[in-house]
C-alpha positions as CSV (number, residue, x, y, z in Angstrom):
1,X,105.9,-38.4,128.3
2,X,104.6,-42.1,128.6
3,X,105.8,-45.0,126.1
4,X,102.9,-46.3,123.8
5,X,101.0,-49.1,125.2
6,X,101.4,-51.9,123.3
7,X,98.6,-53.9,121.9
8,X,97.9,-56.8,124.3
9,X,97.5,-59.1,121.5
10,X,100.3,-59.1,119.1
11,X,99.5,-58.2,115.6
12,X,101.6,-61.1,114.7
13,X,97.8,-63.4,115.3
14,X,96.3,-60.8,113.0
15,X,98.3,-61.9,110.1
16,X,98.2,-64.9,111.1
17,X,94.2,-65.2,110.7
18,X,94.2,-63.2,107.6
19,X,96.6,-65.7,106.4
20,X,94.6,-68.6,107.5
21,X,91.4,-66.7,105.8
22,X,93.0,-66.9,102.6
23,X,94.1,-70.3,102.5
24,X,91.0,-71.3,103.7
25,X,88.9,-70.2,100.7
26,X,91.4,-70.5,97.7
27,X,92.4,-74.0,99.1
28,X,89.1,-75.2,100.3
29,X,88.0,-74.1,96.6
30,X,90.6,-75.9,95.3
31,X,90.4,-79.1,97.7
32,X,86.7,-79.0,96.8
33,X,87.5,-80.7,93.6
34,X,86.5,-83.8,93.9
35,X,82.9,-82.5,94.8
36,X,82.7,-81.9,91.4
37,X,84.5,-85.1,89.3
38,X,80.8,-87.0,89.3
39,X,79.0,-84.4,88.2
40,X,81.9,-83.1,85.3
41,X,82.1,-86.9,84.5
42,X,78.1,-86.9,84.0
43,X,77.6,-82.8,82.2
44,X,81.0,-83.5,80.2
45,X,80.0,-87.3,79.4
46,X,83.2,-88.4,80.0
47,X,85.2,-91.1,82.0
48,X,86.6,-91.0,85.3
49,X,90.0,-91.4,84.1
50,X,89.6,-88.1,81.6
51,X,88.5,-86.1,84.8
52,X,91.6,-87.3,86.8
53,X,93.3,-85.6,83.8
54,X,92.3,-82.4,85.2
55,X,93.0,-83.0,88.3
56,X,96.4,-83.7,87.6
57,X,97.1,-80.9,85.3
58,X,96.1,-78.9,88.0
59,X,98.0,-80.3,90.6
60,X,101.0,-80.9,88.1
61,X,100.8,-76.8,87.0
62,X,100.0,-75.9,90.9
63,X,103.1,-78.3,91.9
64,X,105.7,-76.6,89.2
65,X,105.1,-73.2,89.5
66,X,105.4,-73.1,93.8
67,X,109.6,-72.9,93.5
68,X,108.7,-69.8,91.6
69,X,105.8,-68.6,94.0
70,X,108.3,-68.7,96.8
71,X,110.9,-66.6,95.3
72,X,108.7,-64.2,94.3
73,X,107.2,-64.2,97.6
74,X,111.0,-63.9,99.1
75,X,111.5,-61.0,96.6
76,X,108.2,-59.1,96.7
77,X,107.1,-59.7,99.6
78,X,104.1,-62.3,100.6
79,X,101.0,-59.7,100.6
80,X,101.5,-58.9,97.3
81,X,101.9,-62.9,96.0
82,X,99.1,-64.2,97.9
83,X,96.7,-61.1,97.3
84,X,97.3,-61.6,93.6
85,X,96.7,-65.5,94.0
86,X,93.4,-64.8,95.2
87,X,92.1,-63.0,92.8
88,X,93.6,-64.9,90.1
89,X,91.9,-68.4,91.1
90,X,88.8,-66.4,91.6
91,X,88.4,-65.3,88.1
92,X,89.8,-68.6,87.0
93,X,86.7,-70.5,88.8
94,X,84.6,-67.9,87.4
95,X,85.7,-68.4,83.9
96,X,85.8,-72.5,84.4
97,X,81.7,-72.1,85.1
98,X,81.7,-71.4,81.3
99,X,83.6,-74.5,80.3
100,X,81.5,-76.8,77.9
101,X,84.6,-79.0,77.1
102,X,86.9,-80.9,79.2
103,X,89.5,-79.2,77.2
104,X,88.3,-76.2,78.1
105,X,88.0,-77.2,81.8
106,X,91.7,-78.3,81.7
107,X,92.8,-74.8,80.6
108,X,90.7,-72.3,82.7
109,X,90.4,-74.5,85.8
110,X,93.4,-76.4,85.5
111,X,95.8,-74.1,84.1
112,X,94.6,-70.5,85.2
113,X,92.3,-71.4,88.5
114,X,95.7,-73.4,89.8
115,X,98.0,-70.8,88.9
116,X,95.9,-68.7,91.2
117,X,95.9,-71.4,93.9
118,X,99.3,-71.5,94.0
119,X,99.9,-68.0,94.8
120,X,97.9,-68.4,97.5
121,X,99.5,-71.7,99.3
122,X,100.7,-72.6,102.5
123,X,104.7,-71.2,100.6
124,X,103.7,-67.6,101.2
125,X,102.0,-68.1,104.2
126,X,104.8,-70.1,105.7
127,X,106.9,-67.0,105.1
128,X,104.7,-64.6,106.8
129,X,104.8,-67.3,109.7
130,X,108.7,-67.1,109.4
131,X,108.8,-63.3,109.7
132,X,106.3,-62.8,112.2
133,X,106.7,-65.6,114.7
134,X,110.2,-66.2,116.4
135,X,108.5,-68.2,119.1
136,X,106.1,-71.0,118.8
137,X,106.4,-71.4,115.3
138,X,105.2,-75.0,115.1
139,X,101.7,-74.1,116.6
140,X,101.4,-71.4,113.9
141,X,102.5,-73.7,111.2
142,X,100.2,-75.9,112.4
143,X,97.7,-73.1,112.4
144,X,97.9,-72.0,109.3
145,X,97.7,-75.8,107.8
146,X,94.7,-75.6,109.6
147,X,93.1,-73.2,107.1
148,X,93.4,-76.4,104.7
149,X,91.4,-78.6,106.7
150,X,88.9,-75.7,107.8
151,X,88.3,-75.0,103.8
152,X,87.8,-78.8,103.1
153,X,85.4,-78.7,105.9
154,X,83.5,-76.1,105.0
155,X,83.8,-76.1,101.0
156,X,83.7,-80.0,99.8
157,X,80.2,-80.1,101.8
158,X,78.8,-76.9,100.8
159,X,80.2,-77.7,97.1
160,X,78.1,-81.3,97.2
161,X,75.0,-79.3,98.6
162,X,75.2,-76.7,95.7
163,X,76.0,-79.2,93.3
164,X,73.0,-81.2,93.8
165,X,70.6,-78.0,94.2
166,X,71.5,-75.8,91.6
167,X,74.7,-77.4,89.4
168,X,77.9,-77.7,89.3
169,X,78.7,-74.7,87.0
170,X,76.8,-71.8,89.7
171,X,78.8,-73.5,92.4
172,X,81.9,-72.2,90.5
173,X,80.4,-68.8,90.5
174,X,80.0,-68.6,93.7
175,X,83.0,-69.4,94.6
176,X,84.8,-67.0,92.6
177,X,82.6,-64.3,93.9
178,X,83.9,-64.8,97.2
179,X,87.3,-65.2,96.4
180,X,87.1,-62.1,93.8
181,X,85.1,-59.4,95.7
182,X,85.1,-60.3,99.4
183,X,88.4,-62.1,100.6
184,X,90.7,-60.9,98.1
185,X,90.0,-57.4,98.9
186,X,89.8,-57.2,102.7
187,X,93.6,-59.7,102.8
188,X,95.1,-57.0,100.5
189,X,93.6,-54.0,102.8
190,X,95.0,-55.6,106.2
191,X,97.7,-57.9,105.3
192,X,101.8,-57.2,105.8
193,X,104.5,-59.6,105.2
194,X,106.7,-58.8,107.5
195,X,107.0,-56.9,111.1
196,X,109.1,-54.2,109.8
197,X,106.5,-53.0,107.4
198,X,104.2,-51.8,110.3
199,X,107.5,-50.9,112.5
200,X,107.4,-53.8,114.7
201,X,109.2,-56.5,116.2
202,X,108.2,-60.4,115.7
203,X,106.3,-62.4,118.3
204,X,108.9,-63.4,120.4
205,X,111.5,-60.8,119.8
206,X,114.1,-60.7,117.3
207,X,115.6,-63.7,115.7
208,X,118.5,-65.5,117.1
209,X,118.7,-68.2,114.3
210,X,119.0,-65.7,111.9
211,X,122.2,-65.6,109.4
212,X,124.1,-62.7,110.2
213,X,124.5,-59.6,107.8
214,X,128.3,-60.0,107.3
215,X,127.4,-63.8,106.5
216,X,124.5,-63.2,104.1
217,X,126.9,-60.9,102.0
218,X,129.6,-62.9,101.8
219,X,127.1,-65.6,100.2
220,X,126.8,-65.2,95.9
221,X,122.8,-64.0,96.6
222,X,120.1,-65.6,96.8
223,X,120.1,-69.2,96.3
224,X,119.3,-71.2,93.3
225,X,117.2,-74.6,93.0
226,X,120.1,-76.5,91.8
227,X,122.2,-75.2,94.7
228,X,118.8,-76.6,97.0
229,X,119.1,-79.6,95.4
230,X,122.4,-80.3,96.3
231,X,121.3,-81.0,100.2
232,X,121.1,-84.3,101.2
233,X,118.4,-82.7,104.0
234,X,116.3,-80.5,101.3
235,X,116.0,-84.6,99.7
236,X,114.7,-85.9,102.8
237,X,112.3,-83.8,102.9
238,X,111.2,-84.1,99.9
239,X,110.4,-87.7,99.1
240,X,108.5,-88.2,102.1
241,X,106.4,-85.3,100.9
242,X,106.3,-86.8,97.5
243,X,104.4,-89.3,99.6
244,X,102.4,-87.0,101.5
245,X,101.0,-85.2,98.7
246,X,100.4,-89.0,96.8
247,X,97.9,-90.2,99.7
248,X,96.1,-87.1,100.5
249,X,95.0,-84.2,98.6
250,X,95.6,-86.5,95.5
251,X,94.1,-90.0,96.4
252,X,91.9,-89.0,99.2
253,X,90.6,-85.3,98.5
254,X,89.9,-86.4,94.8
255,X,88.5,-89.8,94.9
256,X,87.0,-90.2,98.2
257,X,83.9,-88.9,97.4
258,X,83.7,-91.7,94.2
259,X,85.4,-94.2,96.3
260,X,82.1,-93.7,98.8
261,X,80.0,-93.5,95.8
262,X,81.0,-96.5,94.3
263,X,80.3,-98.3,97.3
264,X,76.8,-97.2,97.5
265,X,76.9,-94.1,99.9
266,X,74.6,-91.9,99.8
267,X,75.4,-88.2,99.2
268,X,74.2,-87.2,103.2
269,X,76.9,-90.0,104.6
270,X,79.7,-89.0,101.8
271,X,79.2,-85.2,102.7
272,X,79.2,-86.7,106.6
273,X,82.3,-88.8,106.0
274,X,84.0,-85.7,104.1
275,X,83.1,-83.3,107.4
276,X,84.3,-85.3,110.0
277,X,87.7,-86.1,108.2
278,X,87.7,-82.0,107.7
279,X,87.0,-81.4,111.4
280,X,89.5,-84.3,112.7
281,X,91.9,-82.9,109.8
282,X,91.8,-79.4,111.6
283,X,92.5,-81.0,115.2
284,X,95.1,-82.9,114.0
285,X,97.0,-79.9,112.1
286,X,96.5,-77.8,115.1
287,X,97.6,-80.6,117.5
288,X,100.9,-81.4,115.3
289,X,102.3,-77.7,115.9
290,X,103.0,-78.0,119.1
291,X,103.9,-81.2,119.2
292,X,106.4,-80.3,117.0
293,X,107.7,-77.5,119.3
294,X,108.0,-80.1,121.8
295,X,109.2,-83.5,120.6
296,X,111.3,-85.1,117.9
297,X,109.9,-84.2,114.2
298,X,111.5,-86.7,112.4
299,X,109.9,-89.4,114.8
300,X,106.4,-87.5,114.6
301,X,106.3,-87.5,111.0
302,X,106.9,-91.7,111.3
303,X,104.4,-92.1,113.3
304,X,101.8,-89.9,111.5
305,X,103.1,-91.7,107.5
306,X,102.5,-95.0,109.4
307,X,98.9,-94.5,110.8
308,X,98.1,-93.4,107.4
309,X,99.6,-96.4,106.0
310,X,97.2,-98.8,108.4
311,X,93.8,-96.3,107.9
312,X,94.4,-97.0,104.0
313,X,94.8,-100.3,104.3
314,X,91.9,-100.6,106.3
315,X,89.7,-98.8,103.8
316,X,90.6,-101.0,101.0
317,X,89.3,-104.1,103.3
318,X,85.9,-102.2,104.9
319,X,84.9,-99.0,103.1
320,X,80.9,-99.0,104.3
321,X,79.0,-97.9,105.9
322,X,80.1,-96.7,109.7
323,X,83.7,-97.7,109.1
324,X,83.5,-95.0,106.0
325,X,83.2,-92.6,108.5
326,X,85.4,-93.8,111.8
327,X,88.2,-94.7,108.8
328,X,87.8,-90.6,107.3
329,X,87.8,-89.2,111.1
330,X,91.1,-91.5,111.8
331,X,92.8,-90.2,108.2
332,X,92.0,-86.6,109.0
333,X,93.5,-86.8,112.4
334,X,97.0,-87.8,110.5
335,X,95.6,-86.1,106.9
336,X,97.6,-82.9,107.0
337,X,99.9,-83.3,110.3
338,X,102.5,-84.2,108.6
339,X,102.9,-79.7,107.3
340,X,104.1,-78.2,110.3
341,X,106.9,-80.6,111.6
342,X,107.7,-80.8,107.9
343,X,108.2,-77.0,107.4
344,X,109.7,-76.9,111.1
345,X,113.1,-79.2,110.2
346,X,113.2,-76.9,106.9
347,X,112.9,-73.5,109.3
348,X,115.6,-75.0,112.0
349,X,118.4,-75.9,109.2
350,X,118.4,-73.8,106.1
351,X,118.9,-70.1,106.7
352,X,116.5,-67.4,105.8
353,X,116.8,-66.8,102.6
354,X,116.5,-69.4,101.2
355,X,113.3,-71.0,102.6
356,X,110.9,-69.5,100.2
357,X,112.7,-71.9,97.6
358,X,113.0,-74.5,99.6
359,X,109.1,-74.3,100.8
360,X,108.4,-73.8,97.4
361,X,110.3,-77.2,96.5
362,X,108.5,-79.2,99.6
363,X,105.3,-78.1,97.8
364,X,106.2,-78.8,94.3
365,X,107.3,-82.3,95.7
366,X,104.0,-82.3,97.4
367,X,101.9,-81.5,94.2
368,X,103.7,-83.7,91.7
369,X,102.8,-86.8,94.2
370,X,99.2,-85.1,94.7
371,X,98.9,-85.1,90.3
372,X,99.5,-89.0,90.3
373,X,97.4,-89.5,93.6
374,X,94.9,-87.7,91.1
375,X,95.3,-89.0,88.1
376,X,96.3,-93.0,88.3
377,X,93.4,-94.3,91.0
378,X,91.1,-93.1,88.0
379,X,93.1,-94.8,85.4
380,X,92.9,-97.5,87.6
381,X,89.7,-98.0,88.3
382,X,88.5,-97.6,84.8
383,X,91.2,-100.9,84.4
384,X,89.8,-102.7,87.2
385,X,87.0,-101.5,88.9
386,X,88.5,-101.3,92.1
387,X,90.1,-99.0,94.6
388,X,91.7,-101.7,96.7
389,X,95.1,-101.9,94.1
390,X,95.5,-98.2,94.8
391,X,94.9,-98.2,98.5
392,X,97.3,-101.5,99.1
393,X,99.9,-99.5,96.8
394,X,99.4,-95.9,98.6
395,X,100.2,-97.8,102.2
396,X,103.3,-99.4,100.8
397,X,104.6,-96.0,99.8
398,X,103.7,-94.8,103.0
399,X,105.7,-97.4,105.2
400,X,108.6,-96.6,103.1
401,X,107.8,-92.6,103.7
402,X,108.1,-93.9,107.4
403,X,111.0,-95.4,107.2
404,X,112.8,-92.7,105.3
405,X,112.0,-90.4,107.9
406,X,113.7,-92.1,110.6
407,X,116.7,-93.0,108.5
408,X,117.3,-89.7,107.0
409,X,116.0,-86.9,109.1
410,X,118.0,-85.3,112.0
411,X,115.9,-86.9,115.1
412,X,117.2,-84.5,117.5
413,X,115.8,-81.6,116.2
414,X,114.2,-80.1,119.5
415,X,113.3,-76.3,119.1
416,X,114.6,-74.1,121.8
417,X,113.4,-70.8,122.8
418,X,114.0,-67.6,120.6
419,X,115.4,-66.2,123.1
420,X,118.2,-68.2,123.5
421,X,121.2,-68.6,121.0
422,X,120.7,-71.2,118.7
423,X,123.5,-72.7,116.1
424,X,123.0,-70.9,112.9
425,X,121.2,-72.8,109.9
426,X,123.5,-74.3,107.5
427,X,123.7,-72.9,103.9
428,X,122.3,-74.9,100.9
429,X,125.0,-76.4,99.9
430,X,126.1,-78.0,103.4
431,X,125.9,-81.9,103.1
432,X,125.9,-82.5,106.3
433,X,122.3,-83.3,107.7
């Protein structure tokens, strides 16, 4: 009898691409919302600031509830998590078309809608990247960050065409139908979480960095977030990502579209702006995973809070016309680059188990900065009319993002092949970085 042939494409890419085709609808749904502030601000007749309430409630109850997304997803397995976080932003969109208050928006859009959202993050997908891949993980964490940038792409322009042509509330519908009936339904059909449940071995063969058996059993179980917090490494990590989440889905995915309008774009060169960043965004997410396979990540992620420091900077001084849209292409090159080396230190020094809670922290970090980057640049602006104090402010943070990263992080933190022995991670409550 012959041996089985196996597939000449690993089923690992499979998941991988119904991953990404989840995160790129219920995020580029959910990074869509600043298509909508002008037009809530003008149906709800309401000011700016009130909207960036919303916007921070959402990203303040997405933000929170990701520690507990990634335990579940460590307990129950990611299908079931991100399956469930489809359908629940789904209905929540479809239920926040009904909204006739901003009350009511804050509860089905920015309570339920974002509960959904975070179900289906980039925590559960970064765990069915850590159980299928064992080799070239940074290129598939930079490939599934991708789906981010592919959804902005796709859904903050199509959101502003809708919007205009037939309102902001059908848009919502829409949206939900396709979350609802066609992508939640095909990812819970195909999707596994892990190798085993199809009786297969990861891409690359087993995993060498994993803790052994006899380790994992001495330890008390699985780890708590107090026990997390207790890393020196987990809190390196997590400011810079405070930082991250600050300056880009919370400043720049919410208020670039005002800042444009404000300055007298049209809605053809804001959408145009919005696109490029979306397709330099994808290039650069995909560019950053292997190039954290290859180089330093605590370096890379420098370099890229730096850039973003200058391109803010820059905007405050010349946000018209052309330089609108060379200024967005430049952010989205750097925009969400910063994911996959971020995720890679967290994969190469904390063991296993524990890295759905420590994803889940890196994203809570990342959504609490993403609910001030919301809500402040509208308080703001309603104060002074401007943009400039919140750009000038946001590339401050940033240079001290940069700075943190080179003082804190462990610089050498090269990846190696999986098949070669590699030093096991260190538990949580190591203090050694």
């Amino acid at each position: 009898m012959t041996k089985a042939t196996e597939p000449r494409v690993h089923p690992a890419w499979g998941m991988l691409a119904l991953v990404l085709l989840g995160l790129l609808t219920a995020q580029g749904a959910r990074i869509a919302f600043g298509a909508f502030v002008p037009a809530w601000r003008e149906g709800l007749h309401t000011d700016l600031g009130t909207i960036s309430l919303i916007g921070m409630v959402s990203y303040l109850v997405y933000g929170f509830t990701q520690p507990v997304v990634g335990q579940l997803a460590g307990r129950f397995g990611s299908r079931a998590v991100l399956c469930i976080g489809v359908f629940v932003a789904g209905v929540g969109l479809l239920l926040s078309s009904t909204a006739s208050s901003v009350p009511g928006l804050m509860f089905l859009y920015g309570a339920l809608a974002s509960l959904g959202f975070s179900a289906a993050s980039g925590v559960t997908a970064g765990l069915v990247v850590r159980h299928w891949f064992t080799e070239r993980r940074g290129l598939a964490f930079g490939l599934v960050e991708s789906g981010f940038g592919a959804g902005q792409f796709i859904f903050t322009p199509l959101s502003l065409f809708l919007i205009e042509a037939y309102g902001w509330r059908n848009t919502l519908v829409v949206e939900g139908v396709l979350l609802t009936a066609v992508v939640g339904p095909l990812v819970t059909l195909l999707l596994r979480s892990t190798p085993a449940d199809r009786g297969l071995e990861p891409y690359g063969g087993p995993d060498l960095t994993e803790v052994p058996q006899h380790q994992a059993d001495q330890d008390s179980g699985r780890p708590t977030a107090r026990e997390a917090l207790r890393s020196p490494l987990l809190w390196g990590l997590l400011a810079p990502f405070f930082v991250c989440g600050l300056t880009t889905t919370g400043l720049m995915d919410t208020h670039l579209v005002s800042i444009s309008h404000e300055h007298g774009a049209s809605t053809a060169l804001t959408g145009t702006a919005v696109s490029l960043l979306a397709v330099a965004n994808i290039a650069g997410t995909v560019a950053s995973g292997p190039l954290s396979d290859r180089y330093s990540c605590a370096r890379l992620l420098a370099v890229l809070y730096g850039v973003r420091a200058l391109i803010l900077t820059l905007l405050a001084l010349a946000p018209y016309g052309a330089w609108l849209v060379v200024l967005s292409i430049a952010f989205g090159l750097v925009d969400f680059a910063t994911v996959a080396p971020t995720h890679l230190i967290a994969t190469r020094n904390f063991p296993a188990a524990s890295l759905g809670l420590v994803f889940g922290l890196l994203s809570m970090a990342h959504q609490v900065g993403s609910a001030l980057g919301s809500y402040l640049p509208g308080l703001l602006f309603d104060m002074t009319a401007s943009y400039a104090p919140t750009l000038l402010a946001s590339s401050a943070a940033l240079l001290a993002a940069m700075i943190g990263c080179l003082i804190t992080l462990p610089v050498n933190s090269h990846s190696t092949s999986a098949a070669q022995p590699q030093p096991e991670p260190r538990p949580l409550s190591s203090n050694a970085t």
